[in-house]
Every structure is written in structure tokens, then in C-alpha cells.
DRENTI-502528 format. One record per residue (C-alpha): residue in one letter; x negated, y, z negated; chain. Coordinates in steps of 0.1 Angstrom, whole numbers, plus 5000, padded with zeros to 4 digits. Layout:
% DRENTI-502528
- a, X, Y, Z, A;
...
% end
This chain:
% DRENTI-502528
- x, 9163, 5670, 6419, A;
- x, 9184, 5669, 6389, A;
- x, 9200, 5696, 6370, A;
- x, 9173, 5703, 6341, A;
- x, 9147, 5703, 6369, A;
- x, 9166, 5728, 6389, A;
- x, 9166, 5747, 6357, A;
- x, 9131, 5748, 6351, A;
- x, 9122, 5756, 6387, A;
- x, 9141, 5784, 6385, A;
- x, 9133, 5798, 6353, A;
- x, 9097, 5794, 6362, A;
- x, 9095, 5809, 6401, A;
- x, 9120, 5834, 6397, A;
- x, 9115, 5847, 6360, A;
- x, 9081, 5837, 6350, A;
- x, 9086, 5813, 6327, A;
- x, 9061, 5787, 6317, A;
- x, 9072, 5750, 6320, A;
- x, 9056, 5747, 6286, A;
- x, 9081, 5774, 6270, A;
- x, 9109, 5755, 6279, A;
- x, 9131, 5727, 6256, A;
- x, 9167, 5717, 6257, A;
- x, 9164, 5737, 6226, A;
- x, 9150, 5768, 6238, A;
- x, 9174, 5793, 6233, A;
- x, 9184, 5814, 6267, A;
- x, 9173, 5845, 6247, A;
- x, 9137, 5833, 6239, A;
- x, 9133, 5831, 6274, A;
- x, 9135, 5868, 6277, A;
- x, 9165, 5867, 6300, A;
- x, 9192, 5892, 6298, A;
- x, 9227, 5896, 6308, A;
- x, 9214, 5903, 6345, A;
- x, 9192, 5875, 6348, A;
- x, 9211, 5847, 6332, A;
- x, 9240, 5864, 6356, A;
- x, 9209, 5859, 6385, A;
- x, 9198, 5823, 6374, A;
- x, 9236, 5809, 6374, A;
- x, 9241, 5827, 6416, A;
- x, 9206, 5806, 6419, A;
- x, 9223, 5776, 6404, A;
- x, 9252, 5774, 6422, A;
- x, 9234, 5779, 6456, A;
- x, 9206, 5754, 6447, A;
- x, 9233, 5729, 6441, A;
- x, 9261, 5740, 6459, A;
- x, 9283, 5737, 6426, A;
- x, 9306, 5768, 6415, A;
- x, 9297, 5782, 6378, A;
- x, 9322, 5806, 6379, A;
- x, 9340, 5791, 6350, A;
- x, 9311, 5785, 6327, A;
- x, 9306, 5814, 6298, A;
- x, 9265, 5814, 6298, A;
- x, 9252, 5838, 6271, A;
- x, 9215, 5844, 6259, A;
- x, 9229, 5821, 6225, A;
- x, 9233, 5791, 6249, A;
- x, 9200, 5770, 6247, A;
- x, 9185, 5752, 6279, A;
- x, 9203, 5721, 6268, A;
- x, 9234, 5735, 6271, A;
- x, 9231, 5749, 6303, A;
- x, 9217, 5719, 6317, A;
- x, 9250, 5700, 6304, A;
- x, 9273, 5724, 6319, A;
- x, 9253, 5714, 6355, A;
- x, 9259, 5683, 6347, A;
- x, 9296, 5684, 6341, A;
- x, 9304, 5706, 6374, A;
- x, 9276, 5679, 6397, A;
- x, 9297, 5652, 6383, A;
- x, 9334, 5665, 6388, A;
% end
């Protein structure tokens, strides 16, 4: 499973989201996710893909696409 698929697993089993809501251009904030949840989806991350996230600055103003990128960098390293 790649990184966007993590993402939209996530964002859809644990927060409701509908696959069809979500672009790499989707703002966080569209999404309806607050501080606490984007804090909640990043735990969910790291433990899905044993990466640490700890360094990455995720805010509602980060899109899906951005996220995804940051996975990608940290899988990669």
C-alpha cells in the first residue's frame, strides 16, 4: 500500500471521508479535520507505516498532496 492510499484509508475509516472528496488538492481543512484529528491521522500514519512524523509541521492549510509527499520523503529516507 502506498502512501496516498494509506491516506485515503484513513481519512475515510477513521474520519468519514468520502474517497470522492478527496484530491492531492484537497485542502486538510476541507476535510473537516481539526488540530486534533490531523494530530490523530499523522499517530495513524506513523503506525500504519512504521515511519516517524514527528518532524513534519501538518496544518489544516496543507492539501492531501502535500501530505502524501511528506510520506513519501520519510518511506524513502
Amino acid at each position: 500500500m502506498n502512501a496516498a492510499e494509506v491516506v485515503n484509508t484513513l481519512l475515510e475509516e477513521r474520519f468519514g471521508v468520502a474517497r470522492g472528496e478527496v484530491t492531492a488538492q484537497t485542502p486538510l481543512r476541507h476535510l473537516r479535520l481539526d488540530s486534533l484529528a490531523l494530530e490523530e491521522l499523522r499517530v495513524l500514519i506513523e503506525e500504519r507505516l512504521d515511519i516517524d512524523l514527528e518532524e513534519v509541521s501538518l496544518t489544516s492549510r496543507d492539501t492531501v498532496g502535500q501530505l502524501v509527499a511528506a510520506i513519501d520523503d520519510k518511506v524513502a529516507a
